[in-house]
C-alpha positions in Angstrom: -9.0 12.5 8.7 -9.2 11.3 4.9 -6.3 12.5 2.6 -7.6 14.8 -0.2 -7.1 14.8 -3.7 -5.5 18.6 -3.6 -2.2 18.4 -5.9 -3.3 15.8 -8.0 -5.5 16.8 -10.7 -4.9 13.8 -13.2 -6.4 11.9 -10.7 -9.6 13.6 -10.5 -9.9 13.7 -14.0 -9.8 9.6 -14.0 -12.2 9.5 -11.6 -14.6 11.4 -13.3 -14.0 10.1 -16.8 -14.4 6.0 -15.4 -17.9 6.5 -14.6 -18.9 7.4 -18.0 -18.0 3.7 -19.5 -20.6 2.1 -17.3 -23.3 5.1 -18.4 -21.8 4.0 -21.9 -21.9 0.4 -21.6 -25.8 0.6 -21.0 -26.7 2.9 -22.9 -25.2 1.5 -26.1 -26.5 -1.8 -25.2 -30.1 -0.9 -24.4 -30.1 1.0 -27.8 -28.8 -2.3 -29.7 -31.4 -4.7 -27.6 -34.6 -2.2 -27.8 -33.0 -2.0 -32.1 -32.8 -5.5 -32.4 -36.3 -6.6 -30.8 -38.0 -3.9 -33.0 -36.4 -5.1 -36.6 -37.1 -8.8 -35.7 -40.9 -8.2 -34.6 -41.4 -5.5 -37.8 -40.1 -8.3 -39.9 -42.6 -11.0 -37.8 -39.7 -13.1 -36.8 -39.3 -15.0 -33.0 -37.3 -13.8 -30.5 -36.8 -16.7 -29.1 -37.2 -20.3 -30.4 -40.9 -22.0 -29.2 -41.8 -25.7 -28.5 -39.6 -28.1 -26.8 -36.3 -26.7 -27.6 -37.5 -23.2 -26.3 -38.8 -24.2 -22.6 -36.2 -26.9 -22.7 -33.4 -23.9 -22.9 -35.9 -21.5 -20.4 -35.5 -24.8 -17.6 -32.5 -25.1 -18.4 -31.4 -21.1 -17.6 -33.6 -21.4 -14.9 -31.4 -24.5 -13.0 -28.2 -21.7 -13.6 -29.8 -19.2 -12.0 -30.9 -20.9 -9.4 -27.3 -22.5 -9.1 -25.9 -18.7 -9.4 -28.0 -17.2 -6.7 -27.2 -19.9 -4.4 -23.7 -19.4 -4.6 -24.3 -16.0 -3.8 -20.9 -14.9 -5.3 -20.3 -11.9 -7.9 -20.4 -13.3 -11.7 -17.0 -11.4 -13.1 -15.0 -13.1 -9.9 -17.1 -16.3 -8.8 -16.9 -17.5 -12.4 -19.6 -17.4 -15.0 -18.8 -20.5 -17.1 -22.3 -21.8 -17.2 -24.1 -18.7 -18.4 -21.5 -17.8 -21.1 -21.6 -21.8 -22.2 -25.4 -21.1 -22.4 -25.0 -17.8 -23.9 -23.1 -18.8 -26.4 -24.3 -21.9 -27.7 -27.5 -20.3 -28.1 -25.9 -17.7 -30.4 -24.0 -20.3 -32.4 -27.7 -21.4 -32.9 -29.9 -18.9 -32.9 -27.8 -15.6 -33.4 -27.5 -12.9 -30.9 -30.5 -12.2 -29.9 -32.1 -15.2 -28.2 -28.4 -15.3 -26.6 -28.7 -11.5 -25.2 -32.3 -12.6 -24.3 -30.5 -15.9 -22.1 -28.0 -13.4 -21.0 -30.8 -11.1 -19.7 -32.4 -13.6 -17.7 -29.5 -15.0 -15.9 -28.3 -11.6 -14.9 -31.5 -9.7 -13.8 -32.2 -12.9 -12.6 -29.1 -13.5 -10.3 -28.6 -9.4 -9.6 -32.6 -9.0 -8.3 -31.9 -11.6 -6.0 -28.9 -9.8 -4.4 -31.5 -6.7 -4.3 -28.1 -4.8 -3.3 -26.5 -5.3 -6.4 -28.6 -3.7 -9.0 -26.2 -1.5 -10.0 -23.9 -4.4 -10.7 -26.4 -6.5 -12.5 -27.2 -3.8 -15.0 -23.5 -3.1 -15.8 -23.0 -7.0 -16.2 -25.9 -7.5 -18.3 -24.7 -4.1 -20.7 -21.6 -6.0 -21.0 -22.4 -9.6 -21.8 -25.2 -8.1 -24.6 -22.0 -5.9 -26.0 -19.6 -8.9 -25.6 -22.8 -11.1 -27.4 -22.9 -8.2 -30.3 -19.3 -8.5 -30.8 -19.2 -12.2 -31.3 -22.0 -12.0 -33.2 -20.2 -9.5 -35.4 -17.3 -12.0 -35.9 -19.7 -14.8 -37.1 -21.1 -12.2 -39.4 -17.8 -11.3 -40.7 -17.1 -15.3 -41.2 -20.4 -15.4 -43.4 -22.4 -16.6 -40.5 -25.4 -15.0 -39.4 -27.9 -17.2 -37.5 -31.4 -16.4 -36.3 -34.4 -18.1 -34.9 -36.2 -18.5 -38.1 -32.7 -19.9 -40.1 -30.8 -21.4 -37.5 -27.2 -22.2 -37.9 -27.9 -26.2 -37.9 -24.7 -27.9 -36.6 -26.0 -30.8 -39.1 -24.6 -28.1 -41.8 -21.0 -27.8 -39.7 -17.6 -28.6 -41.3 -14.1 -28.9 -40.1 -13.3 -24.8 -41.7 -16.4 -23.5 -39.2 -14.0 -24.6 -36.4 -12.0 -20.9 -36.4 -15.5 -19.6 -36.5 -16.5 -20.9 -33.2 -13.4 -20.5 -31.6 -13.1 -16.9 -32.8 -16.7 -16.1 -31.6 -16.1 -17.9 -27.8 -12.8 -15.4 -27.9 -14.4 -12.3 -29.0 -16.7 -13.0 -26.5 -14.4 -13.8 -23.7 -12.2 -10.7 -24.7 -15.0 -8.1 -24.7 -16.7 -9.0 -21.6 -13.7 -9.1 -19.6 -11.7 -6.1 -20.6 -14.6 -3.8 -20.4 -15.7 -5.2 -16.9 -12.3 -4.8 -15.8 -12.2 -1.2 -17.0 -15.2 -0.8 -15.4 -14.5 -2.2 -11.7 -10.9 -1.9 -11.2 -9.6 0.6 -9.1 -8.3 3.9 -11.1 -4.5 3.3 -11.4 -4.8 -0.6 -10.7 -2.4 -2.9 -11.4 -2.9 -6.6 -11.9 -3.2 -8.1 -8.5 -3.0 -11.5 -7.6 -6.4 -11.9 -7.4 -7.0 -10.4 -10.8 -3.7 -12.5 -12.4 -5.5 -15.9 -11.0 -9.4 -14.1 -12.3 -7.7 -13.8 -15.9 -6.0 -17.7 -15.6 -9.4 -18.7 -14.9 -11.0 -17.1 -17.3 -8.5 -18.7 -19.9 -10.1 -21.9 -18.6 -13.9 -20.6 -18.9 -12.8 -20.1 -22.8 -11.7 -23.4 -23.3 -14.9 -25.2 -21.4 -17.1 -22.7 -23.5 -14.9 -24.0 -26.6 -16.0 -28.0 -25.2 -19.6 -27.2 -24.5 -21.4 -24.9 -26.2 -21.4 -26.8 -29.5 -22.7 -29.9 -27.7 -25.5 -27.9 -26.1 -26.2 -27.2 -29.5 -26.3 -30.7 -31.3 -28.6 -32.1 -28.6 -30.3 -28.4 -28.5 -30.9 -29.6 -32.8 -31.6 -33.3 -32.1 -32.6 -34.0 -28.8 -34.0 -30.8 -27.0 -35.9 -32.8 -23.7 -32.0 -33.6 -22.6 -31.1 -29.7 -22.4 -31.7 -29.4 -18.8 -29.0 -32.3 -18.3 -26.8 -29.6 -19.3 -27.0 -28.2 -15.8 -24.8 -31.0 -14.3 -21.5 -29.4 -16.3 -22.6 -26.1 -16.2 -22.9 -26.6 -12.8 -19.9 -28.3 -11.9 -17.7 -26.3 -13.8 -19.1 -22.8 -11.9 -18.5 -24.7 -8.8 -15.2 -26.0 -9.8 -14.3 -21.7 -10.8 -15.7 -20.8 -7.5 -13.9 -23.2 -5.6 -10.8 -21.6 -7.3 -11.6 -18.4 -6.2 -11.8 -19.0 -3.0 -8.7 -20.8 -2.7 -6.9 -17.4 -4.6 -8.7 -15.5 -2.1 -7.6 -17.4 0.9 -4.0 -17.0 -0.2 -3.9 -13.4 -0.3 -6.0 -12.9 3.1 -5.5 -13.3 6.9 -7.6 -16.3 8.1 -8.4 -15.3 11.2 -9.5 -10.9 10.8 -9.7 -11.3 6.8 -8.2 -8.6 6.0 -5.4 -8.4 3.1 -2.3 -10.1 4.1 1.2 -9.3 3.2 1.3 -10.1 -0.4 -2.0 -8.5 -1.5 -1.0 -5.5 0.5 2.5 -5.7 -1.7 0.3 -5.5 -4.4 -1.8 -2.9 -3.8 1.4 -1.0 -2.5 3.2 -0.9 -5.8 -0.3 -0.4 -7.8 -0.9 3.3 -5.4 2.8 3.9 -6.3 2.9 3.6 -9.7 -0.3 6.2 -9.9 1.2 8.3 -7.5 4.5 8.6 -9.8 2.1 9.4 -12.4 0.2 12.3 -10.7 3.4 13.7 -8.9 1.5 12.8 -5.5 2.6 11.1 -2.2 1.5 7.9 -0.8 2.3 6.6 2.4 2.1 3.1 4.4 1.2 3.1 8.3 2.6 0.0 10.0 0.9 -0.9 13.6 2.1 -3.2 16.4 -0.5 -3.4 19.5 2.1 -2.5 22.7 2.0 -5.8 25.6 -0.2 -8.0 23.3 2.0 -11.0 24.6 0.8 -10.3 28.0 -3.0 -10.6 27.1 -1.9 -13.9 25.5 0.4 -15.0 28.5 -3.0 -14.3 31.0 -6.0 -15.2 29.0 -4.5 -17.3 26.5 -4.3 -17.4 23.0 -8.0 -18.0 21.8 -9.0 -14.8 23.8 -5.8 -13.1 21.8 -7.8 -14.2 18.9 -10.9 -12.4 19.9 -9.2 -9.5 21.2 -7.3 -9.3 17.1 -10.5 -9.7 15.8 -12.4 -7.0 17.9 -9.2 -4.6 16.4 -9.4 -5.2 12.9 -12.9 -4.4 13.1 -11.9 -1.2 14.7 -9.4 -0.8 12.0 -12.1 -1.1 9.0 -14.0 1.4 10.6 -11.5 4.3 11.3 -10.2 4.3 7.7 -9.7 7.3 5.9 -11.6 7.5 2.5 -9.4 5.0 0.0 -7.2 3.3 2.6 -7.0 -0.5 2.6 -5.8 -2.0 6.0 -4.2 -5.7 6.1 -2.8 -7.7 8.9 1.3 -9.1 8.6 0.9 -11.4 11.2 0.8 -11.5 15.0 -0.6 -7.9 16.5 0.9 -6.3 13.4 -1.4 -4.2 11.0 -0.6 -2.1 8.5 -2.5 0.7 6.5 -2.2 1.7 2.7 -3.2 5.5 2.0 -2.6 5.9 -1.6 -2.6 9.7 -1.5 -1.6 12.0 1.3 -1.2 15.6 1.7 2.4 15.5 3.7 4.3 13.9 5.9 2.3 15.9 8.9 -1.2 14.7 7.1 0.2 11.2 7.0 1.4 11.3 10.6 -2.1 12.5 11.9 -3.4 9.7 10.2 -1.9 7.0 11.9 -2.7 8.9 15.5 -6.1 9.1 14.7 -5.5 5.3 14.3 -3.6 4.6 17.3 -6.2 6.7 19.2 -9.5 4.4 18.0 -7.4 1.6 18.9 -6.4 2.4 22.5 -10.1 2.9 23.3 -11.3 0.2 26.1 -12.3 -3.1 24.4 -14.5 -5.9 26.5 -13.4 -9.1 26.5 -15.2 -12.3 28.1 -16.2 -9.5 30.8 -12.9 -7.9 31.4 -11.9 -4.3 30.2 -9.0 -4.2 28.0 -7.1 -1.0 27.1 -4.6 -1.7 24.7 -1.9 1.3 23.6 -0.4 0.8 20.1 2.7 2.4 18.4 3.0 3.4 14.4 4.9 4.1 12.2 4.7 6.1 8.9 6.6 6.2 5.5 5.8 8.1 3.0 6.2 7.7 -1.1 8.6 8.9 -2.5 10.0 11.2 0.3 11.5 7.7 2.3 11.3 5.3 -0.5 10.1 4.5 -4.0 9.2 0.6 -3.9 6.9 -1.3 -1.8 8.9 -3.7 0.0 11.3 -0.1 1.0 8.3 2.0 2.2 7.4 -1.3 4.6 10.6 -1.6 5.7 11.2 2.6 6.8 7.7 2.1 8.2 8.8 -1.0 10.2 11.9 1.3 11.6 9.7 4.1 12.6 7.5 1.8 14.5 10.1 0.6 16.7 11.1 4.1 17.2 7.7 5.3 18.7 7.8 2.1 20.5 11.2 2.9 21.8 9.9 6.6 22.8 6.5 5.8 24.0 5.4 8.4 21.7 2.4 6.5 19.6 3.3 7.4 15.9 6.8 8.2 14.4 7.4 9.6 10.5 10.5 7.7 9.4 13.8 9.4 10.0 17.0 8.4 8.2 19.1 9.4 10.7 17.1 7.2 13.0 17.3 4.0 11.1 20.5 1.7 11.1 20.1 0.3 8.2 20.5 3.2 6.1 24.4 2.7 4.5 25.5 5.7 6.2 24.0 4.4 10.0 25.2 0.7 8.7 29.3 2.2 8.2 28.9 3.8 11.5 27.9 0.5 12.8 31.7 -1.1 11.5 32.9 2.1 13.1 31.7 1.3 16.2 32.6 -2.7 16.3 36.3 -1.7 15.3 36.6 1.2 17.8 35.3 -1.2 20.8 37.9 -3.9 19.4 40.5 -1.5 19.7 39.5 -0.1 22.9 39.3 3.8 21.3 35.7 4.5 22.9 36.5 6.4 26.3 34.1 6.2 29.5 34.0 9.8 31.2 32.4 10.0 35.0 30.2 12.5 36.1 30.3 12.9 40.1 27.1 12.6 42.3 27.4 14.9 45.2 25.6 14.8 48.6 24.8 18.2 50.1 27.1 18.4 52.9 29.6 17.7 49.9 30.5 14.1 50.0 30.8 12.2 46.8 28.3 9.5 46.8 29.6 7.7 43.8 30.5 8.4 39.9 28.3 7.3 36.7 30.1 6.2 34.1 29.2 7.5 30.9 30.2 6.3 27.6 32.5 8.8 24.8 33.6 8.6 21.2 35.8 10.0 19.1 35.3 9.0 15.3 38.1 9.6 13.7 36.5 11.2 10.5 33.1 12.4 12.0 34.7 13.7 15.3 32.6 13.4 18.8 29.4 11.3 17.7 26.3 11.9 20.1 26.0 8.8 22.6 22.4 8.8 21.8 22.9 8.4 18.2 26.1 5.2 18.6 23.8 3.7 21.1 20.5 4.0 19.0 23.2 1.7 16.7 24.1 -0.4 19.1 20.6 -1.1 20.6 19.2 -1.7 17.5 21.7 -3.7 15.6 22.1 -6.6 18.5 26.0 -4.7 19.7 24.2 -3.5 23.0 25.7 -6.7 24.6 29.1 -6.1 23.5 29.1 -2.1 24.2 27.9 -2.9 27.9 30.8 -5.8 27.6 33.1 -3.0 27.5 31.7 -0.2 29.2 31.3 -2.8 32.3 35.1 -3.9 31.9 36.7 -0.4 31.3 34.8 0.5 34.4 35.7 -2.1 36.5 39.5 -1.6 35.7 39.2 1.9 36.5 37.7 1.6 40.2 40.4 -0.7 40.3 42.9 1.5 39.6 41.4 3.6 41.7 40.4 1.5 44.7 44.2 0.8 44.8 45.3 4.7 44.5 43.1 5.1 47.4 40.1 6.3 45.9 37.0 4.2 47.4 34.0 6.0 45.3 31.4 3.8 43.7 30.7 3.6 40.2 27.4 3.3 38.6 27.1 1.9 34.7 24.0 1.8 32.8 22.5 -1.3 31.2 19.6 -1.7 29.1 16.9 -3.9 28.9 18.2 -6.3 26.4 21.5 -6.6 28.6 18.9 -7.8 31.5 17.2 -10.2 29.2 20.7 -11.7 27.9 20.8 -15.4 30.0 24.0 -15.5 32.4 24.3 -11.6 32.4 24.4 -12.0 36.7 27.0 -14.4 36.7 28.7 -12.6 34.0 29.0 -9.6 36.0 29.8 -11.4 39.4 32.6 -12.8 37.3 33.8 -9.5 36.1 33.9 -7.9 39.0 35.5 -11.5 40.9 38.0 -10.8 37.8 39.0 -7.1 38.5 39.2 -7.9 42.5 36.5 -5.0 43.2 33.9 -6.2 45.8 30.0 -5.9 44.6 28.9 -2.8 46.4 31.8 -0.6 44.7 29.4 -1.6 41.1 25.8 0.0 40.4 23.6 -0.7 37.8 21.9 1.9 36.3 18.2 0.4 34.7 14.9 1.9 33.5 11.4 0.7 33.9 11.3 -1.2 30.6 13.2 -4.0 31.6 9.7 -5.2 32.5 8.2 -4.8 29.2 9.4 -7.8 27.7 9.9 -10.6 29.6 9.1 -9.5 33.2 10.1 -12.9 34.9 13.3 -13.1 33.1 14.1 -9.3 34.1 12.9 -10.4 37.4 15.6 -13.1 37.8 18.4 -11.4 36.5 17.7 -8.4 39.1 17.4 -10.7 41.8 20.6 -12.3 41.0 22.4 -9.1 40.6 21.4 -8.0 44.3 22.4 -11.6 45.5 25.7 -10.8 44.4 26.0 -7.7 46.2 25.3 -5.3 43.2 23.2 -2.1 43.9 20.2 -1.2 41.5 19.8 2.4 40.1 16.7 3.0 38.9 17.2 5.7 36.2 14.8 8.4 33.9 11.9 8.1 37.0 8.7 9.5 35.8 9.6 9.3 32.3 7.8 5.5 32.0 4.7 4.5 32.6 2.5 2.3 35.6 5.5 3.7 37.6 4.6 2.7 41.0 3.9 -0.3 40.3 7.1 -0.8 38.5 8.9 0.5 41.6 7.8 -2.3 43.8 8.9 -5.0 41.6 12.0 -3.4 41.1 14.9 -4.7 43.6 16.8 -1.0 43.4 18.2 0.8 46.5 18.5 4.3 44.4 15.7 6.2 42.3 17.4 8.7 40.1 14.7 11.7 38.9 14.8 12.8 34.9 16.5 15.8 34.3 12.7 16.9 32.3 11.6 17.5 35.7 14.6 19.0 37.7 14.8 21.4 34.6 12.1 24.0 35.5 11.5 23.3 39.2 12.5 26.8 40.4 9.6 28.2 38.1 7.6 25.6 37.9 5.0 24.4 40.5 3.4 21.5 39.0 7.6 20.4 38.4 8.5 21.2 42.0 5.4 19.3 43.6 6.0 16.1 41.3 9.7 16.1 42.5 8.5 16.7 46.4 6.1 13.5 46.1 8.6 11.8 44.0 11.3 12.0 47.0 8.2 11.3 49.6 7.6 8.4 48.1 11.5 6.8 47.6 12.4 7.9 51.5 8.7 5.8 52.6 10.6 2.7 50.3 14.0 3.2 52.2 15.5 4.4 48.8 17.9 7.2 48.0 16.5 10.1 45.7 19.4 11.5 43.0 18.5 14.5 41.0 19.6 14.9 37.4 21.0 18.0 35.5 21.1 20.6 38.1 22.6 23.4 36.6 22.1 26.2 39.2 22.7 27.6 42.8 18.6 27.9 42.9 17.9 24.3 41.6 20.1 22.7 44.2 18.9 24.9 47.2 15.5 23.4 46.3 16.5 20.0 45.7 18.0 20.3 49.4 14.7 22.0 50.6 12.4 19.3 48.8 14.7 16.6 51.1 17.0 14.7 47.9 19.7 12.8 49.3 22.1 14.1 46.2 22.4 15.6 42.8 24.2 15.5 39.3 24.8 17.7 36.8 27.2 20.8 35.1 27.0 22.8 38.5 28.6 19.8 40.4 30.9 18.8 37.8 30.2 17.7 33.9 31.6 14.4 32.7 35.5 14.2 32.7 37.8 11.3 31.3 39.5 9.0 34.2 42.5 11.6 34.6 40.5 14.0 34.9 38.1 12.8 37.7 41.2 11.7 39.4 42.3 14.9 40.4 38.7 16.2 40.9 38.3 13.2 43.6 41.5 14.1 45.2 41.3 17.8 45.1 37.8 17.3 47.2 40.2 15.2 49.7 38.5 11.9 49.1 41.3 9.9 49.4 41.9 7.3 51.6 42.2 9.4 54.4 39.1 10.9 53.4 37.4 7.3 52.8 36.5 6.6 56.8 33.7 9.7 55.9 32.1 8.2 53.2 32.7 4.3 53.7 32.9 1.8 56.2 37.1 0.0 56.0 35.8 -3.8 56.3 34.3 -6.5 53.0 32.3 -5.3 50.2 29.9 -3.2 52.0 32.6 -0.6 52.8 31.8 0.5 49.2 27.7 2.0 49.9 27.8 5.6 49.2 26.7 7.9 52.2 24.9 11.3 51.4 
């Protein structure tokens, strides 16, 4: 989809009115040339000087255009000392029209060579012959009109000319420059760090000019044969501007793709804002991270990684909207500039059509890649009104579509915990675990003959301004902010103090806590756990971990350990939110668990819907063919749990059983169900730490 211009009519207005200074540009100089060639002929004058000073200064254009088309670079970036020394020497000479007739050569010269770049060849010849007429105008204003059949002999020079020359290599400079960047800059463009470095250089053109010209002139008046000698400067000092450019260039793109890096993007960024705050229009930045590009790194190392970057910017240059500009941050990171955009919908759409040209399969060395990718979009000025903010919001959006597997995200503040409100919820948070006032509640899972196969613990808090914050939005903070370690810290040790409590009341039921991937990840976490519960007196199988698939996202072999010590230790494995992931078999078989728990999105509508009811039936086919246990989440009615016990699941959890209640509370829930101790012999065996394995 390309964004469209509707709301901004200033903006259409510049685009139609820049075209017209190029129309103008030739125009106006044609009319001077075609003027100029008439009066000198009517009046039989030269054009151009004859004998050995004429093909002496015609060889000597001839070795810069050669020099010009072999560097195959643009004249207004790759540097155009050598013609404008030329150019202007001959009008400190000869006056301006042998120089506009130099001029002419080089350019048509140089642009019919690139046959693609007529267009651009005309425009720069229009402008050198204006730029030649407006130095030419400053010598006349000095008293100083030279021509082919009065020359301005530099025999005749004194130490006053000096501000003559000078002022004629600035006019020159100045005219040329403004109007070509007027003429090729982006409407709305700011300076750039290429353009900053273009204008430096320039500044260093002038003062070359200022040091050759007038001693192309002398020998030009004395010794014309050594013209063509010239070339050796000229030359050096076009390759020396080139050189330049490409090192400027370099600096502000990606060596490997070439696109844009961070600090061009930055300054392409603020140049779309600063037109959009003009025309009262949005912009918006796309940031995209390719999902698992570590892995392809990992298996066919890092030069195929290369290739396989490479393959996706290409991809990325293609699917562009209409007046985006795409760069690379680093790594599998790419982000996308679109300087206008309907809304935060249009934006949004964008960055899926994006993510969906990406994912298509990609061939590499033989082998069929798919790759999936996840976006982000912020949008100008609804998220942010600088650069460096918009990047940042798009950044946080990313991860959040990452986090949800849900390809693009649109920034959302309550989402992001770095906003100042998420950030003082954050303190909140620390100082309410370091004074113990977040609560765990348990929520029972229930066999169907009854029995209570264990509790899940499940974490509460009270703010004290903000009242009952949403676990999903304190653990967003927590996950995000690098506090998950210490939240599961205390959920794990509240827990563990409570089935002591209970374990020594009488009460032998299971508890499960949930971890999440970066508590898996964490080195030590096992042994940290076997010395918690070594700590609290409360043998392994009375603790079960709750875990998703994602804890194989990251680093699989590290996950890999930390489950395998876990189960060493005696600690049963949950696996929670089934069918909610992705690759889920294979997941399943890497995964050490002894429990698969099935997402409430699915329990939900299984008495009314078919497609629901057969996913849960294979689902609890295939746990009972792994030896696993099958719990069902958020059953909520009589006609739900009759086919949950039809379809063959071992238990269930939700409001019809029992919603979550603080420790008190489940206390006298356990007992009123008589599962005390004298109850225990029904649900657990009386001898070690495997008297504590719930029985359905």
């Amino acid at each position: 989809m390309e964004p469209t211009d509707s709301g901004a009519p200033a903006s259409r207005l510049r685009r139609l009115a820049l075209p017209t200074l190029p129309y103008a540009a030739v125009g106006v100089a044609a009319a001077s040339f075609g003027t100029g060639v008439y009066r000198v002929l009517h009046n039989g004058g030269s054009l151009f000087p004859s004998g050995t000073v004429g093909w002496s200064l015609a060889v000597l254009t001839g070795l810069i255009v050669g020099h010009l088309v072999a560097l195959g670079r643009d004249r207004w970036w790759g540097g155009t000392g050598s013609g404008a020394a030329l150019t202007l020497a001959a009008l400190l000479l000869y006056g301006w029209l042998p120089a506009a007739l130099i001029s002419l050569a080089v350019v048509v010269l140089v642009g019919g060579a690139r046959r693609h770049r007529w267009r651009q060849a005309l425009l720069h010849g229009s402008v050198d012959l204006l730029g030649i007429g407006a130095a030419a105008l400053a010598l006349a204003a000095c008293g100083t009109v030279p021509s082919v059949r009065d020359p301005w002999a530099p025999d005749s020079w004194q130490l006053y000319d000096m501000p003559q020359i000078v002022l004629a290599a600035f006019t020159y400079l100045l005219v040329t420059r403004a109007l070509l960047w007027y003429s090729l800059a982006p409407p709305g463009a700011a300076l750039s760090g290429i353009a900053r470095t273009a204008l430096v250089r320039q500044a260093l053109v002038g003062v070359a000019l200022l040091g050759i010209a007038p001693l192309i002139v002398v020998v030009a008046a004395h010794r014309p044969l050594m013209l063509p000698l010239f070339a050796v400067p000229l030359i050096a000092l076009d390759s020396t501007l080139w050189i330049a450019r490409v090192r400027a260039e370099e600096q502000l793109r990606d060596p490997l793709t070439g696109l844009p890096n961070r600090q061009h993007l930055l300054d392409r960024t603020w140049a779309a804002l600063d037109q959009a705050e003009r025309e009262g229009a949005r912009a918006a930045l796309v940031l995209i991270d390719l999902d698992r590009f570590r892995s392809v790194n990992d298996t066919l190392g890092h030069m195929a990684g290369d290739r396989l970057l490479l393959q996706i910017a290409e991809r990325l240059r293609a699917a562009l909207p209409r007046g985006a500009e795409a760069a690379r941050l680093g790594g599998d990171e790419f982000v996308v500039l679109l300087p206008t955009v309907d809304s935060l919908t249009s934006a949004q759409r964008v960055a899926r059509n994006l993510i969906s040209v990406l994912g298509s399969p990609l061939d590499l060395d033989g082998i069929t890649l798919v790759l999936e990718a996840s976006a982000g979009v912020a949008v100008y000025p609804d998220h942010a009104v600088d650069a460096e903010g918009l990047l940042r919001r798009a950044d946080v959006a990313m991860y959040q579509a990452k986090r949800d597997r849900s390809g693009a995200e649109v920034y959302e503040a309550r989402r992001d915990g770095n906003t100042p409100d998420r950030l003082g919820l954050l303190g909140d948070l620390r100082r309410a675990l370091d004074a113990g006032d977040v609560e765990l509640h348990y929520q029972p899972k229930v066999g169907f003959d009854g029995h209570v196969a264990g509790l899940e613990a499940l974490v509460r808090w009270v703010h004290p301004d903000r009242g009952r914050v949403p676990p999903d939005e304190f653990i967003a903070i927590a996950e995000s902010s690098g506090l998950m370690p210490r939240l599961t810290e205390y959920v794990l040790e509240t827990a563990l103090g409570q089935v002591a409590r209970w374990r020594a009341a009488g009460l032998f039921v299971p508890v499960a806590v949930n971890v999440s991937p970066r508590d898996v990840h964490t080195p030590g976490f096992a042994g940290a756990v076997a010395g918690r519960l070594a700590r609290h007196g409360v043998p392994p199988g009375a603790l079960q971990l709750e875990i998703t698939e994602h804890v194989l996202l990251e680093d699989p072999q590290r996950a890999a350990d930390t489950l395998a010590g876990l189960t060493g230790h005696g600690v049963k494995m949950s696996l929670d939110d089934f069918g909610t992931g992705y690759s889920s078999l294979v997941h399943l078989r890497r995964l050490p668990v002894s429990e698969l728990k099935i997402d409430r999105s699915f329990v939900a509508r299984l008495a009314v819907d078919n497609e629901d009811a057969e996913i849960v039936r294979c689902t609890v086919d295939l746990a009972h063919s792994l030896g696993l246990l099958v719990v069902a989440e958020g059953v909520e009615d009589d006609e739900t749990w009759e086919r949950l016990r039809d379809l063959g699941c071992d238990a269930v959890q939700g409001w019809l059983v029992a919603a979550a209640m603080p420790p008190e509370e489940t206390t006298a829930w356990l007992r009123a169900r008589g599962e005390g101790r004298s109850a225990a012999a029904d649900i657990t065996a009386p001898a070690d730490h495997d008297a504590d394995q719930p029985v359905t």
